[in-house]
C-alpha positions as CSV (number, residue, x, y, z in Angstrom):
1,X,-17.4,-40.2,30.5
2,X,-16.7,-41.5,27.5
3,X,-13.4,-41.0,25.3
4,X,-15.5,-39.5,22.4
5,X,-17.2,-37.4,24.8
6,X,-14.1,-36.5,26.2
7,X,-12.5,-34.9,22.9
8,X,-15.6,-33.9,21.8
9,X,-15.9,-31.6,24.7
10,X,-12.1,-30.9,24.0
11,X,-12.7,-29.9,20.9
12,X,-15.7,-27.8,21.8
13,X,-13.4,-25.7,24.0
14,X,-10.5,-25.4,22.0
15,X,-13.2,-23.9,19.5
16,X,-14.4,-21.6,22.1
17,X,-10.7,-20.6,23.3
18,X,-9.4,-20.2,19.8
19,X,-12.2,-17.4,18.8
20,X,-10.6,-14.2,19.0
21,X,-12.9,-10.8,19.9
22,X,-14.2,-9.9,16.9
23,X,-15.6,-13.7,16.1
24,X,-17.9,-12.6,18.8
25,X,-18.3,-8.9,17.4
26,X,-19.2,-10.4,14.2
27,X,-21.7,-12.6,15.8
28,X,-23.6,-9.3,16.8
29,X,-23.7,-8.4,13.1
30,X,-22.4,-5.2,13.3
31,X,-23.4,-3.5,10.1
32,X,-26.9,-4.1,11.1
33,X,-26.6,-3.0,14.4
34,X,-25.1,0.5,13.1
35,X,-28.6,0.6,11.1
36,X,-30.5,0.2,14.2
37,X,-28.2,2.4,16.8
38,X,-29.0,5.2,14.2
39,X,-32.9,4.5,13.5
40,X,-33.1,4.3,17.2
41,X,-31.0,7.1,18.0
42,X,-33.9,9.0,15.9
43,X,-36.6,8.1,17.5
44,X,-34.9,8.9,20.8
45,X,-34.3,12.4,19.5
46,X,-37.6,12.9,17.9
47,X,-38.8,12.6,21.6
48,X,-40.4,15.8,23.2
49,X,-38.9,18.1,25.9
50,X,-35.5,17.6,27.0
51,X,-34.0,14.4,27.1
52,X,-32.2,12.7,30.4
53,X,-28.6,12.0,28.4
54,X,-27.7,9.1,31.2
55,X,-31.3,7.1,30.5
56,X,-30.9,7.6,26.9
57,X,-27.3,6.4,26.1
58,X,-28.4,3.5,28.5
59,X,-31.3,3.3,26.3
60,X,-29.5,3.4,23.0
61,X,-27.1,0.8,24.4
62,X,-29.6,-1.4,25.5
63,X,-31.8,-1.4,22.0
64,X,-27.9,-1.7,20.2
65,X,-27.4,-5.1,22.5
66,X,-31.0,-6.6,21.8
67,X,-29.8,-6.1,17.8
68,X,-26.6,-7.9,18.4
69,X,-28.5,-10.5,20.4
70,X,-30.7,-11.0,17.9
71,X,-28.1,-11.2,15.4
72,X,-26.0,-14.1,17.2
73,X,-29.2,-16.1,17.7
74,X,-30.1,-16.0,14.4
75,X,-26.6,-16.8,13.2
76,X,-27.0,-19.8,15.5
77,X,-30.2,-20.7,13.8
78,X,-28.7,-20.6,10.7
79,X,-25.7,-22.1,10.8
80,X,-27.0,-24.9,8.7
81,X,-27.5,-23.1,5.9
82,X,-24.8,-20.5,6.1
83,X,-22.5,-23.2,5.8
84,X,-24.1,-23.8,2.7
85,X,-24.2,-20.3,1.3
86,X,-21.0,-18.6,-0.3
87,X,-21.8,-15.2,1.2
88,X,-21.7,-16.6,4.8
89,X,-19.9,-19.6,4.8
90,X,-17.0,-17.5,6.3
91,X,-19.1,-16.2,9.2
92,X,-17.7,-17.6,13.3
93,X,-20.0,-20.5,13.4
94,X,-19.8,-22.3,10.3
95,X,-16.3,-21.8,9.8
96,X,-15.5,-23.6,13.2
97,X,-14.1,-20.5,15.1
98,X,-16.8,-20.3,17.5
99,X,-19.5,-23.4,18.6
100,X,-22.8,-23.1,18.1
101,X,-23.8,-23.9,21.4
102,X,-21.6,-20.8,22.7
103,X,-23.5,-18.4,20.4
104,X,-26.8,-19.5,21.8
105,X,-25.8,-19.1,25.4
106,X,-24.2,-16.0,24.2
107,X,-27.2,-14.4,22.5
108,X,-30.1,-15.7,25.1
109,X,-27.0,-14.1,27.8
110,X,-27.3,-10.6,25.4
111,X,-30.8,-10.7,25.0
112,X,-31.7,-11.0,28.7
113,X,-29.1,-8.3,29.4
114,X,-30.9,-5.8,26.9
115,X,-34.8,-6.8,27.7
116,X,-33.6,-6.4,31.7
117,X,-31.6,-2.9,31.2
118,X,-33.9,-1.5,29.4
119,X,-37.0,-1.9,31.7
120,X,-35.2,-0.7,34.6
121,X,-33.6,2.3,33.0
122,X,-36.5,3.7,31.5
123,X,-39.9,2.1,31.3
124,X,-41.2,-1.8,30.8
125,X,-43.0,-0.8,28.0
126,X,-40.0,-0.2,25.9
127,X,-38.4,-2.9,27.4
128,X,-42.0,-5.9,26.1
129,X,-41.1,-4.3,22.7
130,X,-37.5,-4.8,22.6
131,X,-38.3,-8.3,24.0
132,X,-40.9,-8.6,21.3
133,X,-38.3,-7.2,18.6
134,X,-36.2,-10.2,19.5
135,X,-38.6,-13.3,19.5
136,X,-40.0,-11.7,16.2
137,X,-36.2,-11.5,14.4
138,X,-35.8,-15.1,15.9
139,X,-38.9,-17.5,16.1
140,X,-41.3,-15.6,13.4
141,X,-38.4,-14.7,11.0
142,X,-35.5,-17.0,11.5
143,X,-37.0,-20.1,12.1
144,X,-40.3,-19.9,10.1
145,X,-40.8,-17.0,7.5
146,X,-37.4,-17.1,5.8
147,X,-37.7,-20.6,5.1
148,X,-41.3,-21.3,4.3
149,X,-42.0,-18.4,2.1
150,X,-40.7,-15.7,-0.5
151,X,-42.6,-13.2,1.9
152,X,-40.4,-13.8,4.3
153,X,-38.4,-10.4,4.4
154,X,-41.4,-8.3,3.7
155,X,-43.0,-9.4,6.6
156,X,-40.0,-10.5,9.1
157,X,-38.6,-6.4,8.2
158,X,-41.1,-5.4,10.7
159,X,-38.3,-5.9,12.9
160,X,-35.8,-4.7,11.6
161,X,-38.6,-1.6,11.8
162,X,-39.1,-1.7,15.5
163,X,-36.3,0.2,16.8
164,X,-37.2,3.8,16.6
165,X,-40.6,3.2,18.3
166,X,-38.7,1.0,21.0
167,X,-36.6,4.4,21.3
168,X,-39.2,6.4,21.6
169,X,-41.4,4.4,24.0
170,X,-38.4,4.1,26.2
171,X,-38.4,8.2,26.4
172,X,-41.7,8.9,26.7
173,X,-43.9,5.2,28.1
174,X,-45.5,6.3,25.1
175,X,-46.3,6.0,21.2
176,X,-46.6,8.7,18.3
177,X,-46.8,9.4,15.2
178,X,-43.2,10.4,14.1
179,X,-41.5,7.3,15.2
180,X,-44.6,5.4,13.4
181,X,-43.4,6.7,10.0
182,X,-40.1,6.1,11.1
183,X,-40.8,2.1,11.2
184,X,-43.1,2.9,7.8
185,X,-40.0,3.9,5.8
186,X,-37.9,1.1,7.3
187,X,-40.4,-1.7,6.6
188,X,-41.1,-0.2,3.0
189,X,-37.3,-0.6,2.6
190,X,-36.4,-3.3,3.3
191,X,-37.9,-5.9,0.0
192,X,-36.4,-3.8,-2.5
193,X,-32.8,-3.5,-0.3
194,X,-33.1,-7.4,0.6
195,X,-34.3,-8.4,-3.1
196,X,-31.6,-6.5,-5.0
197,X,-29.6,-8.7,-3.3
198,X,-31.3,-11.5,-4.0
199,X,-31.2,-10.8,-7.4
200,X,-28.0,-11.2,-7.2
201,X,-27.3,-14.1,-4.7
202,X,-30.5,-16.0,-6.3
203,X,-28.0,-19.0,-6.9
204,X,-26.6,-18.6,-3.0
205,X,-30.0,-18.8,-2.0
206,X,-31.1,-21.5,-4.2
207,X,-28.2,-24.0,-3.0
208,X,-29.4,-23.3,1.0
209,X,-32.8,-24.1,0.2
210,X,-34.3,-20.1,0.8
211,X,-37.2,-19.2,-0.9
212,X,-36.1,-16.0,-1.5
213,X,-38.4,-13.9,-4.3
214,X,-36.6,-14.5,-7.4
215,X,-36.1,-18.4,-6.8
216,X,-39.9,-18.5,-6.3
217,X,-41.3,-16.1,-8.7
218,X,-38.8,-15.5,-10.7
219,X,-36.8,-12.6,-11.5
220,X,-38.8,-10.7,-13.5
221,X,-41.3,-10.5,-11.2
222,X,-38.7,-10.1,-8.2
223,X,-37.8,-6.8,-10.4
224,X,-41.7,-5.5,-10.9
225,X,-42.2,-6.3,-6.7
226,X,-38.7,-4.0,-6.4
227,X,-40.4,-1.2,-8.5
228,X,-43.5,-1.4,-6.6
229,X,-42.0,-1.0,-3.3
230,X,-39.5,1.8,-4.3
231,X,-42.7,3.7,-5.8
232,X,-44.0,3.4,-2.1
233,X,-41.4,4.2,-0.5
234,X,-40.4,7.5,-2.5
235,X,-43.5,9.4,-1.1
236,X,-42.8,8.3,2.1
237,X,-39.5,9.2,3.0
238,X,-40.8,12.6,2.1
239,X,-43.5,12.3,5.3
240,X,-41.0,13.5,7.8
241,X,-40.6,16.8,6.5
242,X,-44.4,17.3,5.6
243,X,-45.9,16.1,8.9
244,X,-43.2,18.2,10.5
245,X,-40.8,16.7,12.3
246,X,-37.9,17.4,9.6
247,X,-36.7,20.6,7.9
248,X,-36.8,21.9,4.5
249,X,-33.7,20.6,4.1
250,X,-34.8,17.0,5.0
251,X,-38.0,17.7,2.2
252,X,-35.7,18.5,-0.2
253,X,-33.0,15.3,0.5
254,X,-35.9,13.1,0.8
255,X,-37.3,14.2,-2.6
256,X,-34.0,14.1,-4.6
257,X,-32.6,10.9,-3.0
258,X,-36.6,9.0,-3.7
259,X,-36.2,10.4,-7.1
260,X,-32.9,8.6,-7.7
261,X,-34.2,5.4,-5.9
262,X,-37.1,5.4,-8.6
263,X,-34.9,5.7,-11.1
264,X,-32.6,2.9,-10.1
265,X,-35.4,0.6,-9.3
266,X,-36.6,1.5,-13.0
267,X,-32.5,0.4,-14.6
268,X,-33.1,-3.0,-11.9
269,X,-36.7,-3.3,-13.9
270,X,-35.3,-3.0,-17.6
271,X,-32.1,-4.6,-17.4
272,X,-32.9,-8.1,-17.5
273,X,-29.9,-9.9,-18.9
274,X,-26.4,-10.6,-18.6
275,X,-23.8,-8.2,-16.7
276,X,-26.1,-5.0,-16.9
277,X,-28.9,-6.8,-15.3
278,X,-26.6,-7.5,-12.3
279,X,-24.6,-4.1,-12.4
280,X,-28.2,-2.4,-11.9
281,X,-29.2,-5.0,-8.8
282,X,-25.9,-3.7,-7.3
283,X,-26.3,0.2,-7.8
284,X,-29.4,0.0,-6.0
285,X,-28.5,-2.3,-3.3
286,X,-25.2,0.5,-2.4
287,X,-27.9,3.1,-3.4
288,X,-30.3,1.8,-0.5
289,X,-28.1,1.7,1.9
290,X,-26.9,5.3,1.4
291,X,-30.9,5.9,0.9
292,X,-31.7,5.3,4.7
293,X,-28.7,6.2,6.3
294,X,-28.4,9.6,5.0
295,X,-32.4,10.4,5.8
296,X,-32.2,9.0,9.3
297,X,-28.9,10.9,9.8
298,X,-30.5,14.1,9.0
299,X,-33.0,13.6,11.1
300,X,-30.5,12.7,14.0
301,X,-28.8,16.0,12.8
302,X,-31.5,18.1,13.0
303,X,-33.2,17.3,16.0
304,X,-29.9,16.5,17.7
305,X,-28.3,20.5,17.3
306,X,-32.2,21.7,17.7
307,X,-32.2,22.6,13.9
308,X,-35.7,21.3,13.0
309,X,-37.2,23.1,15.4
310,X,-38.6,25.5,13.3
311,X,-40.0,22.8,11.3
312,X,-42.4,22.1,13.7
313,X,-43.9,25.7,14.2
C-alpha cells in the first residue's frame, strides 16, 4: 500500500471515529422523519378493526428507518452540492465530520434493515412499497428530477406521500381510500411548502446549480404556481372529514387552517419586492408546516382515543 493511501485511509477513519451520535442522527434527517412517523402513524390508525400494537410499532419503526435511510442516502448524493449551498454546508458530510462512503454503507445498511423488517412483521406488500419509497426519494428524485428540472419537487413529493399508504398496506395487505387522500394532501403540499422556500433560498439554489422554480421561471411565476397549489390543496384537507374518516372537529380545523393557507399564499402572491416579499415567503413556509402537522395529528388524535368513530356512522 501506498503512503498516500495509507493516510488517506487514516484520515477516512479518524473522520469516521471523530463523528459523534448525532452526526449520524442528523444523517437520518430527523425533522423529516417526524413528518413521516406521524403521516404514517395515521394511516396505521385509520386501519379497520383492532390493531396488533407489537406489529404496528414494529411497523412504524420500520417505515421511520426507511425515511432516515433515505435521508442519509440522499445526503450522500448530495454532498456535492450541499457543500456549495449555505443552508447545508454545515450538514455531517460536507463539513468533514462523517465520510461519504460511511453514509452510503450506512444508508443501503438502514434501508435493507427497514425493506427486510417490514416484510416479515407484517406483509411484503408494504414492505415492495417501502422499498419503492426509497429508490423513488433516491434514483428518481435525488439523482435525476432535482437536478434536471424545476418539476422536480412536485413530482419527487410523491414520496414524501407514500408513507400513510405504506402504513396502511402493512395493516391490512391492502389499499383504500382514506390513506389515498392521505398521500393527496401530502403531495398537494409539498410545491408550495418546498417553493416558499425557494423563494427565499433562490440564491442558495442558484450557486449549487438546482433548478429550483424561481431560478427557472422566475419568481413571479414561482408565486402564481404557490397560489395554485394552495387553492388545491384547501378543499382537500377538508376530504377527511367529508368522506368520513375525521370528525366535525377535523372539518372545522381543516376549513379554518385552508382558509389561512389561501390567504398567506395570496400576501406570498402580492408582495413581490423587497423585505415584505420575503417576510410573506417565510409566514407561509412556518404556516405549512403547522398546516400538516396539526391535520395529521388530529387525525392521529381521533382515531387513536376512538373519537372519530362517530364520524363514520
Amino acid at each position: 500500500m501506498s503512503d498516500l493511501s495509507y493516510h488517506l485511509k487514516a484520515e477516512s477513519a479518524a473522520e469516521v471515529c471523530d463523528a459523534s451520535p448525532s452526526d449520524f442522527v442528523q444523517l437520518l434527517k430527523p425533522r423529516v422523519m417526524s413528518l413521516v412517523v406521524l403521516s404514517a402513524l395515521a394511516g396505521i390508525l385509520l386501519a379497520p378493526g383492532h390493531v396488533n400494537p407489537v406489529i404496528g410499532f414494529a411497523s412504524l419503526v420500520s417505515i421511520a428507518v426507511g425515511a432516515g435511510a433515505a435521508g442519509a442516502l440522499n445526503m450522500w448524493y448530495d454532498a456535492d452540492v450541499d457543500a456549495i449551498m449555505i443552508r447545508t454546508r454545515g450538514r455531517p458530510i460536507p463539513s468533514g465530520r462523517i465520510d461519504r462512503d460511511v453514509a452510503l454503507g450506512f444508508g443501503l445498511m438502514l434501508a435493507a434493515f427497514s425493506v427486510l423488517t417490514l416484510g416479515l412483521v407484517a406483509n411484503w406488500l408494504a414492505a415492495s412499497l417501502l422499498a419503492f419509497t426509497i429508490f423513488f426519494y433516491i434514483v428518481i428524485y435525488s439523482m435525476w428530477l432535482k437536478r434536471a428540472t424545476p418539476q422536480n419537487i412536485v413530482i419527487g413529493g410523491a414520496a414524501g406521500a407514500l408513507p400513510p399508504i405504506v402504513a396502511y398496506t402493512a395493516m391490512t395487505g391492502s389499499f383504500s381510500l382514506s390513506s389515498f387522500v392521505l398521500f393527496a394532501i401530502i403531495f398537494v403540499w409539498t410545491p408550495p411548502h418546498f417553493w416558499a422556500l425557494a423563494l427565499i433560498k433562490s440564491g442558495d439554489y442558484a450557486r449549487a446549480g438546482i433548478p429550483m422554480m424561481p431560478n427557472v421561471k422566475g419568481p413571479d411565476r414561482t408565486r402564481l404556481e404557490i397560489l395554485i397549489y394552495t387553492l388545491l390543496l384547501a378543499p382537500l384537507g377538508v376530504l377527511p372529514f367529508v368522506l368520513g374518516f375525521a370528525s366535525m372537529l377535523y372539518g372545522a380545523l381543516s376549513l379554518i387552517l385552508g382558509a389561512l393557507f389561501v390567504a398567506l399564499a395570496v400576501q406570498v402572491y402580492r408582495r413581490r419586492q423587497g423585505d415584505a416579499a420575503e417576510k410573506a415567503a417565510k409566514q407561509l413556509f412556518a404556516f405549512s408546516i403547522l398546516y400538516l402537522f396539526l391535520l395529521l395529528a388530529l387525525i392521529v388524535a381521533e382515531h387513536g382515543l376512538g373519537l372519530a368513530a362517530f364520524a363514520a356512522q
